[in-house]
PDB file of the backbone (N, CA, C, O) and the ligand in Angstrom, with CONECT records:
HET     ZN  A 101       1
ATOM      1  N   UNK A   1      22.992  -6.224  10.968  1.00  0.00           N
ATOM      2  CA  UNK A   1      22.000  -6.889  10.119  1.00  0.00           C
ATOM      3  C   UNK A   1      20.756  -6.003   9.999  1.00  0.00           C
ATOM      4  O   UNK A   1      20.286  -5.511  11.025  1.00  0.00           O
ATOM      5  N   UNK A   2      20.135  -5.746   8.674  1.00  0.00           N
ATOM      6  CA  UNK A   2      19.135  -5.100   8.503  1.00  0.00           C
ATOM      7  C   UNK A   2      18.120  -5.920   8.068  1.00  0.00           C
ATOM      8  O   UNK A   2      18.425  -7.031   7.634  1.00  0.00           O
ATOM      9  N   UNK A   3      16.786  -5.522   8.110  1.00  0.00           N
ATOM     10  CA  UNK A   3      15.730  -6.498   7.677  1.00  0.00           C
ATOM     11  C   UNK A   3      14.879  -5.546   6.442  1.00  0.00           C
ATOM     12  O   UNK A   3      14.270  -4.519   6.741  1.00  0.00           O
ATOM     13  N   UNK A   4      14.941  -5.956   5.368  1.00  0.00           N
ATOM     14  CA  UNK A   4      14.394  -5.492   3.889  1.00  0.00           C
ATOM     15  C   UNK A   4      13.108  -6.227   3.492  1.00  0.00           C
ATOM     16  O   UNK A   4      12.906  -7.398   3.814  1.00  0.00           O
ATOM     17  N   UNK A   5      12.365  -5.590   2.875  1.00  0.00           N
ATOM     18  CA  UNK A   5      11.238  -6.693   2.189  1.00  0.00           C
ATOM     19  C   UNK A   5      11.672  -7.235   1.240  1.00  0.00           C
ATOM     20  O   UNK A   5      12.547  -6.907   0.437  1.00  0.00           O
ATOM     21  N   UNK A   6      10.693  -8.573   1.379  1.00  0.00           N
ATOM     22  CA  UNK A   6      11.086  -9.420   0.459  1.00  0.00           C
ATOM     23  C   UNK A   6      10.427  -8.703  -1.138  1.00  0.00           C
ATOM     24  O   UNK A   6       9.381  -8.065  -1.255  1.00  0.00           O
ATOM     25  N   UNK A   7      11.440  -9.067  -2.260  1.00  0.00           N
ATOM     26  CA  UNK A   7      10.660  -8.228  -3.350  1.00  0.00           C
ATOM     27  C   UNK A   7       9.480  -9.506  -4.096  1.00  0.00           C
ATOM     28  O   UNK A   7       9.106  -9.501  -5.269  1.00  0.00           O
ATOM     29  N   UNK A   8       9.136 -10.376  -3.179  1.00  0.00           N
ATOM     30  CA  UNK A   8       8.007 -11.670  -4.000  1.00  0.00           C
ATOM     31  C   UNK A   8       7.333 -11.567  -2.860  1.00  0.00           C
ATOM     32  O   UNK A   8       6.638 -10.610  -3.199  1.00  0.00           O
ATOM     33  N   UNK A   9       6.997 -11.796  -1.790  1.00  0.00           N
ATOM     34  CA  UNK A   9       6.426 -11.653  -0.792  1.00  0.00           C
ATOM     35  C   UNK A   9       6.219 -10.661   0.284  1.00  0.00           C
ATOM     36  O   UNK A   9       5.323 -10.737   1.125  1.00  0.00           O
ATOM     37  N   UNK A  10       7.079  -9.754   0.205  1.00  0.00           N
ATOM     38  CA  UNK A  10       7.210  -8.478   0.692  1.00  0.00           C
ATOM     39  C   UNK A  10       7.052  -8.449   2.320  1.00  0.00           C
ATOM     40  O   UNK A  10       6.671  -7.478   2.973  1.00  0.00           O
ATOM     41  N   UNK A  11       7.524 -10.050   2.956  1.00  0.00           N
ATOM     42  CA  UNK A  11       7.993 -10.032   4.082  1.00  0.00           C
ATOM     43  C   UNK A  11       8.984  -9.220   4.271  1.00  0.00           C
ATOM     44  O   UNK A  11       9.661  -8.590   3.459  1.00  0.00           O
ATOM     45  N   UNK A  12       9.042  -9.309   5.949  1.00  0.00           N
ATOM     46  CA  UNK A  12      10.683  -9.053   6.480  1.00  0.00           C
ATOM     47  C   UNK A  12      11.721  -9.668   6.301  1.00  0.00           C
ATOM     48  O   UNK A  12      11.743 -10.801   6.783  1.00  0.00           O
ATOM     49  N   UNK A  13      12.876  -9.218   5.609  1.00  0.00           N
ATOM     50  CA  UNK A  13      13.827 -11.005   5.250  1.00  0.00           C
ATOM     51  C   UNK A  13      15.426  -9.884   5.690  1.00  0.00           C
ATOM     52  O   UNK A  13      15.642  -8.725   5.334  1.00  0.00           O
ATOM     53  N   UNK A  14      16.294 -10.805   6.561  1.00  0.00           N
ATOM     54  CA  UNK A  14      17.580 -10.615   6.796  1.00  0.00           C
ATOM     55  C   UNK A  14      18.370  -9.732   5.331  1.00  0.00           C
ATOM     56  O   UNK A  14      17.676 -10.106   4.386  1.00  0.00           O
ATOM     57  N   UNK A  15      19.068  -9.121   4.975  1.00  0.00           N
ATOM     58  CA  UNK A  15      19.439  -8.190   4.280  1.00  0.00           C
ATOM     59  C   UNK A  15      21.117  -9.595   3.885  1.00  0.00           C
ATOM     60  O   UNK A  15      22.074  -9.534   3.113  1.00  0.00           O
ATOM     61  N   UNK A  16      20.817 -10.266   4.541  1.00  0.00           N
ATOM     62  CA  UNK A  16      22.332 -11.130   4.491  1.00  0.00           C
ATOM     63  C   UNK A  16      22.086 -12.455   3.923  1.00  0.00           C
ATOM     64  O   UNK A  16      22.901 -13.187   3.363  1.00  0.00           O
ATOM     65  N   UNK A  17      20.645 -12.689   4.186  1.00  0.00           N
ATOM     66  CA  UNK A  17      20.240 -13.952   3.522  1.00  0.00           C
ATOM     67  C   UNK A  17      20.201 -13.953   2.400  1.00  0.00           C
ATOM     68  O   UNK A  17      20.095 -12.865   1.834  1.00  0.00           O
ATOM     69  N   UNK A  18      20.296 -15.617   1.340  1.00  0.00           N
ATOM     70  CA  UNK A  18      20.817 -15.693   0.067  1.00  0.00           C
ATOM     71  C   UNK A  18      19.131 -15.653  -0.280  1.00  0.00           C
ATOM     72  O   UNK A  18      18.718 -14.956  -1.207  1.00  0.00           O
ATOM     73  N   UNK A  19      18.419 -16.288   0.374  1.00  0.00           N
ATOM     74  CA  UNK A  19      17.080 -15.837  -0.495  1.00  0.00           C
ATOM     75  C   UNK A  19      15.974 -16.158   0.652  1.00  0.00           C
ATOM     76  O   UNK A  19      16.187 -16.766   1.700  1.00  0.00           O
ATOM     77  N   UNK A  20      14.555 -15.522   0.141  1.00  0.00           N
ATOM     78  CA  UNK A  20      13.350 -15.546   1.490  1.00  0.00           C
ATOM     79  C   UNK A  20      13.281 -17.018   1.776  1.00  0.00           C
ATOM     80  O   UNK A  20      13.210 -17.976   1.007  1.00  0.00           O
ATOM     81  N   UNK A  21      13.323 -16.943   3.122  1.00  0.00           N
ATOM     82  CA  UNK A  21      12.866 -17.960   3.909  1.00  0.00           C
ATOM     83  C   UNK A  21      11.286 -18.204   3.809  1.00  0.00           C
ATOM     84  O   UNK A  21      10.728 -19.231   4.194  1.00  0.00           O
ATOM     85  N   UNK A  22      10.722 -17.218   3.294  1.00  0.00           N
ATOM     86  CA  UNK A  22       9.133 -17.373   3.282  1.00  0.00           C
ATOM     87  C   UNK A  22       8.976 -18.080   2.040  1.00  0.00           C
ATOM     88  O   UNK A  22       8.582 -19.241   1.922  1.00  0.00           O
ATOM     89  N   UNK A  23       9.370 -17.165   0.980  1.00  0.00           N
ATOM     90  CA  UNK A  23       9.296 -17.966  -0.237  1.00  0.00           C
ATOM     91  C   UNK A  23       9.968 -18.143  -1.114  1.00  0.00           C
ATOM     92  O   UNK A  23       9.525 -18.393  -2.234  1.00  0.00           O
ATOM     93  N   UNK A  24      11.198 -18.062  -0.839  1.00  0.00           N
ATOM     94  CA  UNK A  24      12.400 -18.756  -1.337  1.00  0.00           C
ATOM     95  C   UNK A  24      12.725 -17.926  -2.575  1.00  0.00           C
ATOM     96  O   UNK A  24      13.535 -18.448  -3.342  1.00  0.00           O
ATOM     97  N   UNK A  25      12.334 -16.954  -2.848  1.00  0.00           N
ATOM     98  CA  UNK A  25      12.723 -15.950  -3.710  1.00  0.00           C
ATOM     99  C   UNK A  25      14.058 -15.691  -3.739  1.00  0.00           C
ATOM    100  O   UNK A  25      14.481 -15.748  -2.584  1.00  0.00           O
ATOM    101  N   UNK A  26      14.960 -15.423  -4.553  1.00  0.00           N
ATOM    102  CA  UNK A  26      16.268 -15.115  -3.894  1.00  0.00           C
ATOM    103  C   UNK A  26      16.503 -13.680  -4.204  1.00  0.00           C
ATOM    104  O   UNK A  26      16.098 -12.988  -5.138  1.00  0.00           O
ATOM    105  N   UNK A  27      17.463 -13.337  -2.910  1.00  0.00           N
ATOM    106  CA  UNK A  27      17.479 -11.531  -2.287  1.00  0.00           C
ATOM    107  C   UNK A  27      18.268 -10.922  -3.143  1.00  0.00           C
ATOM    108  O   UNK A  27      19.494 -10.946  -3.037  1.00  0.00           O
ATOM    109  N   UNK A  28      17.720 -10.398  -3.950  1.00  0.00           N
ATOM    110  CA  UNK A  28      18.886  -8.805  -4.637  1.00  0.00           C
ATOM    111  C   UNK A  28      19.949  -8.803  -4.091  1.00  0.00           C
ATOM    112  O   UNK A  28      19.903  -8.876  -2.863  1.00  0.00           O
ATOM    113  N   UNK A  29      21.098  -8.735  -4.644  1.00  0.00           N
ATOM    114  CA  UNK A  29      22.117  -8.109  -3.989  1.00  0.00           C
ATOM    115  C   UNK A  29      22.194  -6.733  -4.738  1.00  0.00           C
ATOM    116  O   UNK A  29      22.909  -6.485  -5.708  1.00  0.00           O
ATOM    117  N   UNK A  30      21.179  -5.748  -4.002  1.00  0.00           N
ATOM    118  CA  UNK A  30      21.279  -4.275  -4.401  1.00  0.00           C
ATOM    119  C   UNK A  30      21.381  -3.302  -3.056  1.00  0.00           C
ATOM    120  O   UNK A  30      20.592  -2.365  -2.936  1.00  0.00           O
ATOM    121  N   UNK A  31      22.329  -3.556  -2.113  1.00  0.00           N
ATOM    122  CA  UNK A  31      22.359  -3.239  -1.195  1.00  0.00           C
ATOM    123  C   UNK A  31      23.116  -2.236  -1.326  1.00  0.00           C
ATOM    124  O   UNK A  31      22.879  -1.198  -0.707  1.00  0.00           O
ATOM    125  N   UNK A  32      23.828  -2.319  -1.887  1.00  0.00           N
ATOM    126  CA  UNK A  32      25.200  -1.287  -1.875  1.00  0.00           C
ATOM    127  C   UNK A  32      24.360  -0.136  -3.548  1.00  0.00           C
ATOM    128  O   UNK A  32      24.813   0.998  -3.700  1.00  0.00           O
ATOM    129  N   UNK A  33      23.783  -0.400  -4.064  1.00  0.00           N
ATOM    130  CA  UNK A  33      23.341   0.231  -5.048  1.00  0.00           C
ATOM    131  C   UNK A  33      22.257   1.304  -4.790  1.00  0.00           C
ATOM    132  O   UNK A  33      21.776   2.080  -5.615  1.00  0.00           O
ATOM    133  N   UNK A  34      21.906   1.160  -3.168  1.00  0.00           N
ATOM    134  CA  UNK A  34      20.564   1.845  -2.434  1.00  0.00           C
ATOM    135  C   UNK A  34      21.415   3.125  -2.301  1.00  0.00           C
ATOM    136  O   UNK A  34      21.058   4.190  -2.804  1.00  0.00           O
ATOM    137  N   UNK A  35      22.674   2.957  -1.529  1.00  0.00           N
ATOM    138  CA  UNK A  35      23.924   4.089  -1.788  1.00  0.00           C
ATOM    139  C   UNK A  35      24.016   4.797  -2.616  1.00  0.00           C
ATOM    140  O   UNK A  35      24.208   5.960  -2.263  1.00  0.00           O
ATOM    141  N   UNK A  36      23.950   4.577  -3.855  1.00  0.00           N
ATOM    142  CA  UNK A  36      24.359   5.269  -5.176  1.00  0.00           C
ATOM    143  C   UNK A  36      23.233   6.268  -5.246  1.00  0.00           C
ATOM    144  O   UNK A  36      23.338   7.487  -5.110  1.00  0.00           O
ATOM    145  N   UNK A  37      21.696   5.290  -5.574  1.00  0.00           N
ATOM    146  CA  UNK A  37      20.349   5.843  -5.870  1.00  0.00           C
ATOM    147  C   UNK A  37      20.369   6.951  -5.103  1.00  0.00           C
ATOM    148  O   UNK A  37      20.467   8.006  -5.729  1.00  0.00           O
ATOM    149  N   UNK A  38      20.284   7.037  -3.600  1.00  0.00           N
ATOM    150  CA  UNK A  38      20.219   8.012  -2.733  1.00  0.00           C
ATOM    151  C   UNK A  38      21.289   9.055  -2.577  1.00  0.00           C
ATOM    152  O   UNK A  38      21.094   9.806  -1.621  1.00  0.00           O
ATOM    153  N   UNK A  39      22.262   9.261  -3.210  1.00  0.00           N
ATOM    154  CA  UNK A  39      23.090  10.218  -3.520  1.00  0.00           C
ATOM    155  C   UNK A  39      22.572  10.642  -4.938  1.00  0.00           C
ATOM    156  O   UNK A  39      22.338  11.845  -5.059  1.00  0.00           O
ATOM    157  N   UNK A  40      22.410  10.039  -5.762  1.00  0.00           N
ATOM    158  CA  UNK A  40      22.268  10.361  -7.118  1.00  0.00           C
ATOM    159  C   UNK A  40      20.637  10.027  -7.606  1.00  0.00           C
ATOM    160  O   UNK A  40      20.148   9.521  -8.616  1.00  0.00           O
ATOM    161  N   UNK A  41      20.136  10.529  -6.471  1.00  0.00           N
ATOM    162  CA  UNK A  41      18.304  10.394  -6.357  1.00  0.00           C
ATOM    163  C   UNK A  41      17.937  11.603  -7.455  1.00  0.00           C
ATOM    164  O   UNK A  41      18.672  12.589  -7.496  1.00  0.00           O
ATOM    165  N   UNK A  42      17.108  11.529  -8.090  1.00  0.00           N
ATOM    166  CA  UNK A  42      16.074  12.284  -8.461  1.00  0.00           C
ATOM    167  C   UNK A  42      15.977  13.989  -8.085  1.00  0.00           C
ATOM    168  O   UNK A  42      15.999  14.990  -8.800  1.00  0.00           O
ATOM    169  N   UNK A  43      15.847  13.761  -6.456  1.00  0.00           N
ATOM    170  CA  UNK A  43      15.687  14.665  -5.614  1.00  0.00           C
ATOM    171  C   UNK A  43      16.799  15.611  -5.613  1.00  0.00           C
ATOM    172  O   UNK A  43      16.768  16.789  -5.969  1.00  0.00           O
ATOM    173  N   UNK A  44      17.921  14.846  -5.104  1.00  0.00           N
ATOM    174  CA  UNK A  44      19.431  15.237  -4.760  1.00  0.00           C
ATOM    175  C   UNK A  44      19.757  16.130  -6.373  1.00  0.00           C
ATOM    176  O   UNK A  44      20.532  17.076  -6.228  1.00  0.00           O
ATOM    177  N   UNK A  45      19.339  15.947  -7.556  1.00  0.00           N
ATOM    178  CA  UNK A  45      19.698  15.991  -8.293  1.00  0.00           C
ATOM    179  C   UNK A  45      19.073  17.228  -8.840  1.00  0.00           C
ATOM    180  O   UNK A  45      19.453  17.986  -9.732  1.00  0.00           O
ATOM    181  N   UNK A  46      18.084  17.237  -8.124  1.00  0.00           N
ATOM    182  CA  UNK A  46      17.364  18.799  -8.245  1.00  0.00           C
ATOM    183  C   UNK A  46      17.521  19.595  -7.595  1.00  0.00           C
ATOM    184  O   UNK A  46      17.589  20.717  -8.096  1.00  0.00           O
ATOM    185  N   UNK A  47      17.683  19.417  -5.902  1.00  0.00           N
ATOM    186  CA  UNK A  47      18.477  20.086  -5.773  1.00  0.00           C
ATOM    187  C   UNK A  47      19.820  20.822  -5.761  1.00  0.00           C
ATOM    188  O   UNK A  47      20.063  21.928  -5.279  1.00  0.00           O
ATOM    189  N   UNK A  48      20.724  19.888  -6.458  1.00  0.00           N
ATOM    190  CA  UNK A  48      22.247  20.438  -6.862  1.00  0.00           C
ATOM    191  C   UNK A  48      21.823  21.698  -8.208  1.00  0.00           C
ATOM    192  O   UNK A  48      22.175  22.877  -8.261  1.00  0.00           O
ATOM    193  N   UNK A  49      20.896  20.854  -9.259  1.00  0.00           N
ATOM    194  CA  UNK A  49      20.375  22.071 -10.141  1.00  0.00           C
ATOM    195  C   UNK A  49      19.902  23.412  -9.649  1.00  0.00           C
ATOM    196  O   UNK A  49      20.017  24.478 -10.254  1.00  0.00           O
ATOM    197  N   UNK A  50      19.385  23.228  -8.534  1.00  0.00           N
ATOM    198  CA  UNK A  50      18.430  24.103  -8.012  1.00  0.00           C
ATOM    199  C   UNK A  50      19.411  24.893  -7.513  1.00  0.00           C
ATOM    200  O   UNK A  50      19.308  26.117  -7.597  1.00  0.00           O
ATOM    201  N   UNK A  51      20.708  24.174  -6.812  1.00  0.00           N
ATOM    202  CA  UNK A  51      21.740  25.380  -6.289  1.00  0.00           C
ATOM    203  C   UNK A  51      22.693  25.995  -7.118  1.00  0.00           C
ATOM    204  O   UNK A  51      23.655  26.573  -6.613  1.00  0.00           O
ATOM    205  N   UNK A  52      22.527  25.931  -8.393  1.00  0.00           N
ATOM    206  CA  UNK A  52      23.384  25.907  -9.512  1.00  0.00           C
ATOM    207  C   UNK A  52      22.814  27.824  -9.765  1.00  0.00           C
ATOM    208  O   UNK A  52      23.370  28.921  -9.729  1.00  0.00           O
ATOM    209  N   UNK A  53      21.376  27.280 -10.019  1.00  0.00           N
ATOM    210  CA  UNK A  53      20.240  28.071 -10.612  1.00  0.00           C
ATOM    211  C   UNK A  53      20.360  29.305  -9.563  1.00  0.00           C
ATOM    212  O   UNK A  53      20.123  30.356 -10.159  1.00  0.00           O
ATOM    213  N   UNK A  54      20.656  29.513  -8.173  1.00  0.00           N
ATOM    214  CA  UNK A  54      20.561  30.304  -7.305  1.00  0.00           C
ATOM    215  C   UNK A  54      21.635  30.905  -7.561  1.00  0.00           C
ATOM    216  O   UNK A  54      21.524  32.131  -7.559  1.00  0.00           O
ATOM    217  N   UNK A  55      23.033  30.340  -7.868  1.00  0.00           N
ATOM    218  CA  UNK A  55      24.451  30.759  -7.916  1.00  0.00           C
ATOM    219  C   UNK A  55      24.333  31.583  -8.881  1.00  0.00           C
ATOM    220  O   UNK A  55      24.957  32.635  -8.742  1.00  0.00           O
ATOM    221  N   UNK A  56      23.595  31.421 -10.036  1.00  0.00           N
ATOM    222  CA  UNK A  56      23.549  31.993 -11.664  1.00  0.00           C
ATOM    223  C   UNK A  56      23.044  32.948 -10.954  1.00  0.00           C
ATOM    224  O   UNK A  56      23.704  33.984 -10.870  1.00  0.00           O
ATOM    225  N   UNK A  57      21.848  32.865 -10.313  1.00  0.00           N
ATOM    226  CA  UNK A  57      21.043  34.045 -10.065  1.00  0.00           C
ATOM    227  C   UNK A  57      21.472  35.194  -9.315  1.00  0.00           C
ATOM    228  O   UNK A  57      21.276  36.356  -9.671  1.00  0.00           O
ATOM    229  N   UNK A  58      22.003  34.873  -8.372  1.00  0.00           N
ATOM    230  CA  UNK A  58      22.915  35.758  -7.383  1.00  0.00           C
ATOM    231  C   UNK A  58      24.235  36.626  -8.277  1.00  0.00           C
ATOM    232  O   UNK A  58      25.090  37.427  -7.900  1.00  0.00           O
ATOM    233  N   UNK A  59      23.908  36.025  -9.604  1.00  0.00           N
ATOM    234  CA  UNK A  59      25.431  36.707 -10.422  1.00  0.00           C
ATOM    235  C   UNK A  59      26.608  36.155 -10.464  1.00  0.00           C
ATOM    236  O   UNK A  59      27.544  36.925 -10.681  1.00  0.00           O
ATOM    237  N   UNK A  60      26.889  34.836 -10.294  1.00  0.00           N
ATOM    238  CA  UNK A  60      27.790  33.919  -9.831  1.00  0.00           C
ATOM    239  C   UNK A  60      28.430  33.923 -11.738  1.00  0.00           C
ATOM    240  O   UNK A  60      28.023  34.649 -12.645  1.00  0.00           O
ATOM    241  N   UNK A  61      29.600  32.753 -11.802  1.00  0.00           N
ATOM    242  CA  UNK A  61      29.733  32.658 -12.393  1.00  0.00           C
ATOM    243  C   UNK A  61      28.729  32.108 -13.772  1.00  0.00           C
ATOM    244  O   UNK A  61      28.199  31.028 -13.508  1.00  0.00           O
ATOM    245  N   UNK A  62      28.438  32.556 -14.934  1.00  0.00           N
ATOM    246  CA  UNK A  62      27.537  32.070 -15.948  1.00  0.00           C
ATOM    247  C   UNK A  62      27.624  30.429 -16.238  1.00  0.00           C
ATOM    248  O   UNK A  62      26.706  29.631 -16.054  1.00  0.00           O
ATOM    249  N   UNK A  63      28.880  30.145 -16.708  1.00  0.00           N
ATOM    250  CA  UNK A  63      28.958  28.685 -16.990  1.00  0.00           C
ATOM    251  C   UNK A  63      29.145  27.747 -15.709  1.00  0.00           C
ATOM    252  O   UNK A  63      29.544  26.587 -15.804  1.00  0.00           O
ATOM    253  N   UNK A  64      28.862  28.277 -14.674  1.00  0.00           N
ATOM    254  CA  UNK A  64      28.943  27.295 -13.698  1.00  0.00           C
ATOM    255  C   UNK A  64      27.638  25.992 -13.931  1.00  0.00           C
ATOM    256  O   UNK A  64      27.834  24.791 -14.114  1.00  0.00           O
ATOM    257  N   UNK A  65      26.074  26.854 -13.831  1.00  0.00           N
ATOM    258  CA  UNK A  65      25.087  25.865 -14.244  1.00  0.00           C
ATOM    259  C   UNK A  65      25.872  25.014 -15.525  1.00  0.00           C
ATOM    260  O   UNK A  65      25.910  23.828 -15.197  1.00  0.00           O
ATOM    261  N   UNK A  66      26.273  25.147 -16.372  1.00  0.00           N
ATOM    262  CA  UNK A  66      26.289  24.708 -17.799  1.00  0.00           C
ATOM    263  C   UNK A  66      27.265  23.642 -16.728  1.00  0.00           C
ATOM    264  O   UNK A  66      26.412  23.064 -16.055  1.00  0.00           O
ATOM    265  N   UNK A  67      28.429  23.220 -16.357  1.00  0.00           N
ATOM    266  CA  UNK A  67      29.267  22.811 -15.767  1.00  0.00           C
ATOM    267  C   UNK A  67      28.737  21.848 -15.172  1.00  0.00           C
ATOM    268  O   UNK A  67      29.115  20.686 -15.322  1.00  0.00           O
ATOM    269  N   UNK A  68      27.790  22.206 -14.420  1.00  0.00           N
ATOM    270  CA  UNK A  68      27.012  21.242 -13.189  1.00  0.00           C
ATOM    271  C   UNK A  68      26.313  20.292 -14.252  1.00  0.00           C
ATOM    272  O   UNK A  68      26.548  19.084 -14.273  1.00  0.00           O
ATOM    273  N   UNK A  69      25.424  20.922 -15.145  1.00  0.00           N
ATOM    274  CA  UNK A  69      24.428  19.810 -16.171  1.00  0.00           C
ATOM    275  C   UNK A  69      25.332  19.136 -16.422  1.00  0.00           C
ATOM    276  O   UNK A  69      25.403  18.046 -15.854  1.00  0.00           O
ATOM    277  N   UNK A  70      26.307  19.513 -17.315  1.00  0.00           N
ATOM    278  CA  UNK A  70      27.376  18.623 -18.030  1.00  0.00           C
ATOM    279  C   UNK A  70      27.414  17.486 -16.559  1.00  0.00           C
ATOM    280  O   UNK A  70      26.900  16.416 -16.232  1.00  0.00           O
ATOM    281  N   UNK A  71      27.925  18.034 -16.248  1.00  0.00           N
ATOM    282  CA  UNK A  71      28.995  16.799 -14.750  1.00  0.00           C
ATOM    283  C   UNK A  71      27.623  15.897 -14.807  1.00  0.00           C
ATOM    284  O   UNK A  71      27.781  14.747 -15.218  1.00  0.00           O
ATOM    285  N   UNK A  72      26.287  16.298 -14.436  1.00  0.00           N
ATOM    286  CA  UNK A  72      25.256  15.590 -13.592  1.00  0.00           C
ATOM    287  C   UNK A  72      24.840  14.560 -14.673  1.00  0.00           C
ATOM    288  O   UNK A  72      24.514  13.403 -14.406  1.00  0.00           O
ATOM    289  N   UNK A  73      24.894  15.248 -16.285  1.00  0.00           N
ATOM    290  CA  UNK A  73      24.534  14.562 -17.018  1.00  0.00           C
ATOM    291  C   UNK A  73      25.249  12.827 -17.278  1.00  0.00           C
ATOM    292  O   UNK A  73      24.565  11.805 -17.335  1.00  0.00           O
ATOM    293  N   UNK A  74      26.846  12.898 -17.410  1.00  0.00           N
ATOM    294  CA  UNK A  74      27.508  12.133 -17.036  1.00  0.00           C
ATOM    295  C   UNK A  74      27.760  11.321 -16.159  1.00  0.00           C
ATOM    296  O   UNK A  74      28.452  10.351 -16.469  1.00  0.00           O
ATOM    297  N   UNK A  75      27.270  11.466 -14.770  1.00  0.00           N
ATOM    298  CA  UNK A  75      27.400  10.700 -13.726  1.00  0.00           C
ATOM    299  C   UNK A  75      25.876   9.825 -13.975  1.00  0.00           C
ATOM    300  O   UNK A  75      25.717   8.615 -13.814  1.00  0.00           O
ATOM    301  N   UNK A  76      24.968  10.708 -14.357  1.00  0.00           N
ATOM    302  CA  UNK A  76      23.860   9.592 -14.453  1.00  0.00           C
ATOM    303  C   UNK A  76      24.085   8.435 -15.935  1.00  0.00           C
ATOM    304  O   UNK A  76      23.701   7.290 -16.177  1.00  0.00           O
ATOM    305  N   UNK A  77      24.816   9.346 -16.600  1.00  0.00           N
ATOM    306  CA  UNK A  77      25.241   8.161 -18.041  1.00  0.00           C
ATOM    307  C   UNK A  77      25.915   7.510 -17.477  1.00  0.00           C
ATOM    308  O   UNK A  77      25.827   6.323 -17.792  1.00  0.00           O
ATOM    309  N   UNK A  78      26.720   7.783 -16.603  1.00  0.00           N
ATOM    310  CA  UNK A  78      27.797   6.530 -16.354  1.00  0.00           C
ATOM    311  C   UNK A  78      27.065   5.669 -15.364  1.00  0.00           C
ATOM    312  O   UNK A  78      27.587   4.554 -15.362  1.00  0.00           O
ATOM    313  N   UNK A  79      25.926   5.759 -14.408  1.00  0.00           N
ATOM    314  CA  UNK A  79      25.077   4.813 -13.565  1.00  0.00           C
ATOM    315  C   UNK A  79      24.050   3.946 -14.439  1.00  0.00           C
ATOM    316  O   UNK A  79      23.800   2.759 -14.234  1.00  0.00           O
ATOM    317  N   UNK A  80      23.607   4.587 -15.249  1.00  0.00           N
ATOM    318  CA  UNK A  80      23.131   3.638 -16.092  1.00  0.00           C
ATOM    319  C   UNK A  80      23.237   2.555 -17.459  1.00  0.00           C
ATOM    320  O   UNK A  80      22.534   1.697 -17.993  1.00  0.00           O
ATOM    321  N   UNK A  81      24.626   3.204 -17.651  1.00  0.00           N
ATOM    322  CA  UNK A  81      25.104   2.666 -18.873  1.00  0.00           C
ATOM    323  C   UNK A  81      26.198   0.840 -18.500  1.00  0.00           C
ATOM    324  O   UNK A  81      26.696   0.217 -19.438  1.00  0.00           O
TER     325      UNK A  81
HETATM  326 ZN    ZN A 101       9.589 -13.810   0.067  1.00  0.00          ZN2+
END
């Protein structure tokens, strides 16, 4: 059991409960979606570019970057769509 803030009161609330006990808000079920975000963060996502960009640079294959955008571009179309 994990304890999350509440997103109306921004208590501590059980991660399992159907909604705050403080104020009866009821709890996201975005638990499993915190997974996704944090693989497919912002961050993560710059750095995969960023290692793309080093590979090019080092003389690696040319269309590899082009490869990676494509892929990265798609995985974020397909998370948000
Ligand atoms: Zn609450």
């Amino acid at each position: 059991m994990a304890l999350i803030a509440c997103s109306e009161c921004s208590k501590a609330i059980s991660d399992k409960a159907a909604s705050c006990p403080h104020c009866g808000a009821p709890v996201e079920p975005r638990i499993q979606l915190k997974g996704f975000k944090k693989v497919f963060s912002e961050e993560n996502l710059d750095r995969l570019a960023k290692n793309a960009d080093d590979r090019a640079a080092r003389g690696g294959a040319g269309c590899f970057r082009f490869v990676v955008l494509i892929v990265l571009i798609v995985l974020v179309a397909a998370l948000f769509l």
